[in-house]
The first five atom37 places (N, CA, C, CB, O) and aatype in JSON, in Angstrom:
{
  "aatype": [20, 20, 20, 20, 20, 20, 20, 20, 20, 20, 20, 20, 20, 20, 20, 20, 20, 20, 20, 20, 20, 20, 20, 20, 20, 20, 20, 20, 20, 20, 20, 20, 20, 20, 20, 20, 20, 20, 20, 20, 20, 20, 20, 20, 20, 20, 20, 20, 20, 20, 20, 20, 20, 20, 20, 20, 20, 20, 20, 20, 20, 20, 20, 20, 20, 20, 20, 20, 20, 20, 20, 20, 20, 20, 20, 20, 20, 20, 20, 20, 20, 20, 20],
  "atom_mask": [
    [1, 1, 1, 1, 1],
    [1, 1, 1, 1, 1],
    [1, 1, 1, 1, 1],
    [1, 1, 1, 1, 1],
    [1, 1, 1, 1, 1],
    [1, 1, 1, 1, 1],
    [1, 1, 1, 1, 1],
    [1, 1, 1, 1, 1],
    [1, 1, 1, 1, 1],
    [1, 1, 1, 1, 1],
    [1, 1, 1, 1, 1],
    [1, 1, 1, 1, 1],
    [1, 1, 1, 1, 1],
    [1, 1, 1, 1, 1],
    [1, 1, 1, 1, 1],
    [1, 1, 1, 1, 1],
    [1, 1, 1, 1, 1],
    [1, 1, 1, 1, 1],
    [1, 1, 1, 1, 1],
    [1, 1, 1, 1, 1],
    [1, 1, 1, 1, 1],
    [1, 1, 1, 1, 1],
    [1, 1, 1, 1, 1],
    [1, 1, 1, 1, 1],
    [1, 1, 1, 1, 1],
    [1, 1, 1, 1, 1],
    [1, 1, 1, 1, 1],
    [1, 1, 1, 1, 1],
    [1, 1, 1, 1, 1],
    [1, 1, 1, 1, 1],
    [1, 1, 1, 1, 1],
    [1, 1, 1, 1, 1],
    [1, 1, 1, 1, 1],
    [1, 1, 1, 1, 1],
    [1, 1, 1, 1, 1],
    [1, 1, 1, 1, 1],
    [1, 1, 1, 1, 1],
    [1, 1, 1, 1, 1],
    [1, 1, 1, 1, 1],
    [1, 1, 1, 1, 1],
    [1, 1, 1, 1, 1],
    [1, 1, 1, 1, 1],
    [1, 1, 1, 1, 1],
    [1, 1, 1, 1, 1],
    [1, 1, 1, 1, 1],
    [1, 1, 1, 1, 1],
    [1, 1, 1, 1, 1],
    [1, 1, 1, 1, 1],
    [1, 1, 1, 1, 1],
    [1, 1, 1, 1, 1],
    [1, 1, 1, 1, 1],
    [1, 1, 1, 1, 1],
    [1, 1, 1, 1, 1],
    [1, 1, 1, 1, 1],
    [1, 1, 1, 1, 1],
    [1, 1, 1, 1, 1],
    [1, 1, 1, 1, 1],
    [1, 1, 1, 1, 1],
    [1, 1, 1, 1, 1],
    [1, 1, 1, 1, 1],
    [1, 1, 1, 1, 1],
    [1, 1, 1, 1, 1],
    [1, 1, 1, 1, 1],
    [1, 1, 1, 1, 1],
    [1, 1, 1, 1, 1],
    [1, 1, 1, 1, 1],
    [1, 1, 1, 1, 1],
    [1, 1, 1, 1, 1],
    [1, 1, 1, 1, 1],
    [1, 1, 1, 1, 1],
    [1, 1, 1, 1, 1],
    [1, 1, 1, 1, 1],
    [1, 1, 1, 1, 1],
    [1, 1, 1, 1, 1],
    [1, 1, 1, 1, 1],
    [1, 1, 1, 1, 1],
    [1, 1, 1, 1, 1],
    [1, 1, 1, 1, 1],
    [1, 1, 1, 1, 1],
    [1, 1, 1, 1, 1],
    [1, 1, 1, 1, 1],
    [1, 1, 1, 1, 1],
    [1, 1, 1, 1, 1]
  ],
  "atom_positions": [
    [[0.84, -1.18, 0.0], [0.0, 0.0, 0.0], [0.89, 1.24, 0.0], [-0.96, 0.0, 1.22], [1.95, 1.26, 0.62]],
    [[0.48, 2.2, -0.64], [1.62, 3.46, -1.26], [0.9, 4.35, 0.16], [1.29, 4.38, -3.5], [-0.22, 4.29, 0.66]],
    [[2.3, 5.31, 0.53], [1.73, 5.85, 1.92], [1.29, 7.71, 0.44], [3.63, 6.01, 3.99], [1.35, 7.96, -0.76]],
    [[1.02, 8.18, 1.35], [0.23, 9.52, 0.98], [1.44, 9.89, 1.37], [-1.26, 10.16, 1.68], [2.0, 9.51, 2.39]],
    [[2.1, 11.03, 0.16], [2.99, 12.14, 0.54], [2.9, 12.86, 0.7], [3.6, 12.49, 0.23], [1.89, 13.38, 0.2]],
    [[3.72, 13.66, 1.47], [3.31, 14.27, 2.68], [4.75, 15.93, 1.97], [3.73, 12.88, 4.66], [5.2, 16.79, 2.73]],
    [[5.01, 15.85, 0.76], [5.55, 17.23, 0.54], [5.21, 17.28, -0.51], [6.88, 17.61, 0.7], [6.12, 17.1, -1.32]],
    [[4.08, 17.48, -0.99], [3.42, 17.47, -2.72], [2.99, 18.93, -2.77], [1.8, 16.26, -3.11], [2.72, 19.58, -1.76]],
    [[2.94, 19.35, -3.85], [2.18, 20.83, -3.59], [0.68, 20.79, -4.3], [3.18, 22.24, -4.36], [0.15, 19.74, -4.68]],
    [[-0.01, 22.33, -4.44], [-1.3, 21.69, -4.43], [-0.85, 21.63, -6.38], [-3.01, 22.82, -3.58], [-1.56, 20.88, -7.05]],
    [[0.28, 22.43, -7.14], [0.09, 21.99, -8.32], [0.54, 20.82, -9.0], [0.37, 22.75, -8.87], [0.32, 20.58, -10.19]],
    [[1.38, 19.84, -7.94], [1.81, 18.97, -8.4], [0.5, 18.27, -8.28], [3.02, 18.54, -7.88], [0.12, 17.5, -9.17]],
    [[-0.31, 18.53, -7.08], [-1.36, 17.52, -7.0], [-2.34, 17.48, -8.3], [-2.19, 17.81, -5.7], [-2.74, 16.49, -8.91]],
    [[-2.6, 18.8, -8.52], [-3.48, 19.1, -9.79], [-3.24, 18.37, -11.04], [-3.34, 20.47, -10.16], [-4.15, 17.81, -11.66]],
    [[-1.39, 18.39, -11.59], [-0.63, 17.8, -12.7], [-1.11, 16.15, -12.46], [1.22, 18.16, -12.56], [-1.39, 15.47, -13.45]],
    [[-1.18, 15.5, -10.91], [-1.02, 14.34, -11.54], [-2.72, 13.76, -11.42], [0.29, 13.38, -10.77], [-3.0, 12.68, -11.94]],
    [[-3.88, 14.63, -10.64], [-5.03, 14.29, -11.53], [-5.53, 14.5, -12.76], [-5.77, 14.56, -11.12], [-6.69, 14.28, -13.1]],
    [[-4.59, 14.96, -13.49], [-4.93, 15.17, -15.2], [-5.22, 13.66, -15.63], [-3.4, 15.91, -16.26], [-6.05, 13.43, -16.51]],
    [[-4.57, 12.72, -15.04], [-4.68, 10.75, -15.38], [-6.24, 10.85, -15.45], [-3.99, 9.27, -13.73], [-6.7, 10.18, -16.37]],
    [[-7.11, 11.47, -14.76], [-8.68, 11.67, -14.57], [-9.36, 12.62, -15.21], [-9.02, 11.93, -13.33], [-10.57, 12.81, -15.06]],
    [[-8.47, 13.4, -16.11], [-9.12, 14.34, -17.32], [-9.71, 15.59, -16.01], [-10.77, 13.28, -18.57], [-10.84, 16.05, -16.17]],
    [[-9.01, 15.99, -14.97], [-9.39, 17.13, -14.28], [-8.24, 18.08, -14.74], [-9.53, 16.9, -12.66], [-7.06, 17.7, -14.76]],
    [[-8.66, 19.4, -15.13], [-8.43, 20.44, -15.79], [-8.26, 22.01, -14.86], [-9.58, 20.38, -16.78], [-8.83, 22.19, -13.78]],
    [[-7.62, 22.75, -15.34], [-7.49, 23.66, -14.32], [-8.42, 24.65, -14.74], [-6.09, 24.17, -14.08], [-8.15, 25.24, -15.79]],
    [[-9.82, 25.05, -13.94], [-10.23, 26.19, -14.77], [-10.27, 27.81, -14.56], [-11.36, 25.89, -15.0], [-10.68, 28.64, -15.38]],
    [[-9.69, 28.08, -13.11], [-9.38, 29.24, -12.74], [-8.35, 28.65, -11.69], [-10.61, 30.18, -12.29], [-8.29, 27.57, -11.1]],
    [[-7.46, 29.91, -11.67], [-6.9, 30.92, -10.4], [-7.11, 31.93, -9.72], [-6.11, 31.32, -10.49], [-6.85, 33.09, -10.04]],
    [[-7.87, 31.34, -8.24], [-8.21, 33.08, -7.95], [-7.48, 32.73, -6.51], [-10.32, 33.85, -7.89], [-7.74, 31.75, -5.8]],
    [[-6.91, 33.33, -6.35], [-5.78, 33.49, -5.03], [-4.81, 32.66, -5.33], [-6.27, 33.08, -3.47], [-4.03, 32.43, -6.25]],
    [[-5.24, 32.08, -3.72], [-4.1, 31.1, -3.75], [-4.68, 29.31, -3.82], [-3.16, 31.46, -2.2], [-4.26, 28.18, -3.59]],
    [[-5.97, 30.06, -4.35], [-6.6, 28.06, -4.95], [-6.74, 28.22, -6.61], [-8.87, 27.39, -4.17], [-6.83, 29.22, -7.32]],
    [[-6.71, 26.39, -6.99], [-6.93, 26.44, -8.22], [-7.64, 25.98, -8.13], [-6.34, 26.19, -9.03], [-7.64, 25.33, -7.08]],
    [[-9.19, 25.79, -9.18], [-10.23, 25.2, -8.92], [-10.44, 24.27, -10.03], [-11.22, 26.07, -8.65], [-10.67, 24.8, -11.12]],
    [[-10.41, 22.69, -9.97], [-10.2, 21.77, -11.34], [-11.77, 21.31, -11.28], [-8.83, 20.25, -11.24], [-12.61, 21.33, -10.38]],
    [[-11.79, 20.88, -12.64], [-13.09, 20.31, -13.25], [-12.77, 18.53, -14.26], [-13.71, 21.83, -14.5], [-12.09, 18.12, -15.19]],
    [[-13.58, 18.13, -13.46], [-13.29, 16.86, -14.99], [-14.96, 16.33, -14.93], [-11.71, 14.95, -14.57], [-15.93, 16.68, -14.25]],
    [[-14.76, 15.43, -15.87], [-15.9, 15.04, -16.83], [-15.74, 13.29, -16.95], [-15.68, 15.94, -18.51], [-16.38, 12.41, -17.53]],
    [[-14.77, 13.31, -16.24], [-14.34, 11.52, -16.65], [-15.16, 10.62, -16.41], [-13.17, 10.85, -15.93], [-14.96, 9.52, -16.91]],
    [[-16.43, 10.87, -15.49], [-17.64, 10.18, -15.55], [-18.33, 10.01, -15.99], [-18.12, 10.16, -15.19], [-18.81, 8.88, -16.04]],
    [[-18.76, 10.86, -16.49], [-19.83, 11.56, -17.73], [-20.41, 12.4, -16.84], [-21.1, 10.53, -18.62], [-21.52, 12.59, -17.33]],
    [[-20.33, 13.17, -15.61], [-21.01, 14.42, -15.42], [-19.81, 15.06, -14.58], [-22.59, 14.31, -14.65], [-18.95, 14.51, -13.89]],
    [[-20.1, 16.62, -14.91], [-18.89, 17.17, -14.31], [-19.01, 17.11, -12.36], [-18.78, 18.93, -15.01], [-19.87, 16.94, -11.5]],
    [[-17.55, 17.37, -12.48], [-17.29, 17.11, -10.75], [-15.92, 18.32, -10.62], [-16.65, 14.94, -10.21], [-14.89, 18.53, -11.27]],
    [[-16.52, 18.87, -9.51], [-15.28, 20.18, -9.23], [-15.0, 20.04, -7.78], [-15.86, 22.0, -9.56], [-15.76, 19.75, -6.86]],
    [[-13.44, 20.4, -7.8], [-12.57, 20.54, -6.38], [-12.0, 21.63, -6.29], [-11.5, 19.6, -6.12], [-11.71, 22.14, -7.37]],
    [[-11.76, 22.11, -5.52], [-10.57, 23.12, -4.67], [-9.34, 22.76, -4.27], [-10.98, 23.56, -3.43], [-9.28, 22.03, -3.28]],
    [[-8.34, 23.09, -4.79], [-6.93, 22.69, -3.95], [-6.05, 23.92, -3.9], [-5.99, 21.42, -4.72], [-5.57, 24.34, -4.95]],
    [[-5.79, 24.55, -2.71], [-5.0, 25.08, -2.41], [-3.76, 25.31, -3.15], [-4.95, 24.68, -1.56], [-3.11, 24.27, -3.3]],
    [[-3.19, 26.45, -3.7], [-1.8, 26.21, -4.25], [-1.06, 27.18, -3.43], [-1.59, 26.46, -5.88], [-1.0, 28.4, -3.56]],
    [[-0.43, 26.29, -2.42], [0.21, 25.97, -1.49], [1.7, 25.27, -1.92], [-0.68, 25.2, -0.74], [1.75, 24.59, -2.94]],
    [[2.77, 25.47, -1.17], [3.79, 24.69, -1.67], [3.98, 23.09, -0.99], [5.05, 25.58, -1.46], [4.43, 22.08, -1.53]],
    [[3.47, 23.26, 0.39], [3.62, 21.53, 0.47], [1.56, 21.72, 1.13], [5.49, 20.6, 2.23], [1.29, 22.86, 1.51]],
    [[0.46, 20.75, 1.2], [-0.38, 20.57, 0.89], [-0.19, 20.13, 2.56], [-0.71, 19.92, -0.42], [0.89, 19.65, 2.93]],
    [[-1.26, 20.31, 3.48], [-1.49, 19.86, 4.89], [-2.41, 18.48, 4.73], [-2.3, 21.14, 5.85], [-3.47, 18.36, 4.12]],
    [[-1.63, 17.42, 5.52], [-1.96, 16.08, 5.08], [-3.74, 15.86, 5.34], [-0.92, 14.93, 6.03], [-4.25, 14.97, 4.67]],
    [[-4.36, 16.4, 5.99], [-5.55, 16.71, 6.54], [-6.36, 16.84, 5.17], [-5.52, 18.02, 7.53], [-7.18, 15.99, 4.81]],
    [[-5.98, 18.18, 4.35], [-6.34, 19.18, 3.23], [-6.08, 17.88, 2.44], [-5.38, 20.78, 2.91], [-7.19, 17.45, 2.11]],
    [[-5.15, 17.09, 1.99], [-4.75, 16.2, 1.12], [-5.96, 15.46, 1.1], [-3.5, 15.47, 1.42], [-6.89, 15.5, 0.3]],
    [[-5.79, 14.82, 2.06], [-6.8, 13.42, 2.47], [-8.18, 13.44, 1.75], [-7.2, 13.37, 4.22], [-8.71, 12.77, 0.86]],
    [[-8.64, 14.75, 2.69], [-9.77, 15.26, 2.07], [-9.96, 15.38, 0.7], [-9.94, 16.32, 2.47], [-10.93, 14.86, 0.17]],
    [[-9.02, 16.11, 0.0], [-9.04, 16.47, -1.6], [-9.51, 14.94, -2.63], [-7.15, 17.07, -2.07], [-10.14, 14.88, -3.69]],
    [[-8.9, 13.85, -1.77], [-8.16, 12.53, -2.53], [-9.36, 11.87, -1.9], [-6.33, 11.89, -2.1], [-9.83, 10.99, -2.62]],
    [[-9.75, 11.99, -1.19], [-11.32, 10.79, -0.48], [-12.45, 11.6, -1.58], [-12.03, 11.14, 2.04], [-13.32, 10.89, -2.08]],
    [[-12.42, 13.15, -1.97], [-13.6, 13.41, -2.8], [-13.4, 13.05, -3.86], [-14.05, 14.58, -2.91], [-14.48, 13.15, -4.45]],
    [[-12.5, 12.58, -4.69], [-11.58, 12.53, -5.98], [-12.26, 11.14, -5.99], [-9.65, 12.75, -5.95], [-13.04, 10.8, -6.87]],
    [[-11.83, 10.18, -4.69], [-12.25, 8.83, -5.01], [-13.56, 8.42, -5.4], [-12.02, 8.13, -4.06], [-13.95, 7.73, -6.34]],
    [[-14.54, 9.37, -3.87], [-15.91, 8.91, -4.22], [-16.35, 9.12, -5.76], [-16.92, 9.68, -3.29], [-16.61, 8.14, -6.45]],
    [[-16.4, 10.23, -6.2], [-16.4, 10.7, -7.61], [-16.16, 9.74, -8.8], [-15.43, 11.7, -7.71], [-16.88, 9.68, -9.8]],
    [[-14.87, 8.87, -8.55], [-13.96, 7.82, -9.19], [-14.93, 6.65, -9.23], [-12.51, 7.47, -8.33], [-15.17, 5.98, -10.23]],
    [[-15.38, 6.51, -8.23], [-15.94, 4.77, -7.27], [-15.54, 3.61, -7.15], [-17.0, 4.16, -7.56], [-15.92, 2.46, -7.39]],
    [[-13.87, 4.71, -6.31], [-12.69, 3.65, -6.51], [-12.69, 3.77, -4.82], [-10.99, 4.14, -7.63], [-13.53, 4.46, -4.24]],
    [[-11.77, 3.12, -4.21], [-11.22, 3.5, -2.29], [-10.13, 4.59, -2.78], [-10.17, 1.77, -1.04], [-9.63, 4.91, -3.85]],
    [[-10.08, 4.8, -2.04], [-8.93, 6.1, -1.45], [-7.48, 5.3, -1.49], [-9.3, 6.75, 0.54], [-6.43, 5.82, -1.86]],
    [[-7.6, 4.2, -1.13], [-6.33, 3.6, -1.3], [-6.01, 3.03, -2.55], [-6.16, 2.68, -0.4], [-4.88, 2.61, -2.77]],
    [[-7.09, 2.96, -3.55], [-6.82, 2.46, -5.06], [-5.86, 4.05, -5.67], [-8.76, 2.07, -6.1], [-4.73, 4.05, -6.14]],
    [[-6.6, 5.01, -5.5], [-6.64, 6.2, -6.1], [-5.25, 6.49, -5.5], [-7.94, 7.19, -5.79], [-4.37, 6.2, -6.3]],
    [[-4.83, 6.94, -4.41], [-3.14, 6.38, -3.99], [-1.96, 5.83, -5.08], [-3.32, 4.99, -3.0], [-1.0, 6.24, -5.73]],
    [[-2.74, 4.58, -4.82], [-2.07, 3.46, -5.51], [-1.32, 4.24, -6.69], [-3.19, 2.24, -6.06], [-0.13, 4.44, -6.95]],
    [[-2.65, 4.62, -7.36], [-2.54, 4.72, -8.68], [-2.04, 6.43, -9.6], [-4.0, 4.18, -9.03], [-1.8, 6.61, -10.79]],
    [[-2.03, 7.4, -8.48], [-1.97, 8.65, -8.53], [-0.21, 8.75, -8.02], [-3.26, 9.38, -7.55], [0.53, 9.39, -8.77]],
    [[0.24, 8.28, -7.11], [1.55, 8.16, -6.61], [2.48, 7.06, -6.73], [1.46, 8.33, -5.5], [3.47, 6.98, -6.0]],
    [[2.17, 6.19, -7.66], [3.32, 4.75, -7.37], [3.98, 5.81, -8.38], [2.94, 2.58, -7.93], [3.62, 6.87, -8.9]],
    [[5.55, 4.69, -8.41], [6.63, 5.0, -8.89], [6.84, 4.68, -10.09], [7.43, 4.66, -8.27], [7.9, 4.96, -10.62]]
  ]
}
């Protein structure tokens, strides 16, 4: 099981849900706000762009990503961070 990293930022996080066709569609501060469609209906998040991401803020981001997916949190892991 791949542990959750814990110095990602929020745009690296953004770069590597693109695998899920989520897109960046604004910057307004210091969040980016992504959109994807990979289900067939759209689904939008918030992530902080932040330089390292508070594991709390992570968790959260990556458990809504999953339900959305209707994968576990630990598939989406798996598959967002292996090497």
């Amino acid at each position: 099981m791949s542990k959750i990293p814990r110095n990602i930022s929020g745009k690296e996080l953004a770069d590597l849900l693109r695998k899920y066709n989520y897109k960046i569609l604004r910057k307004t501060g210091s969040h980016l706000r992504l959109n994807s469609e990979y289900m067939g209906y759209s689904h939008n998040i918030t992530i902080p762009d932040h330089k390292f991401l508070k594991i709390g803020t992570l968790n959260n981001i990556l458990r809504d990503v999953s339900e959305y997916l209707k994968i576990t949190k630990e598939q989406l892991v798996e598959e967002i961070f292996k090497k």
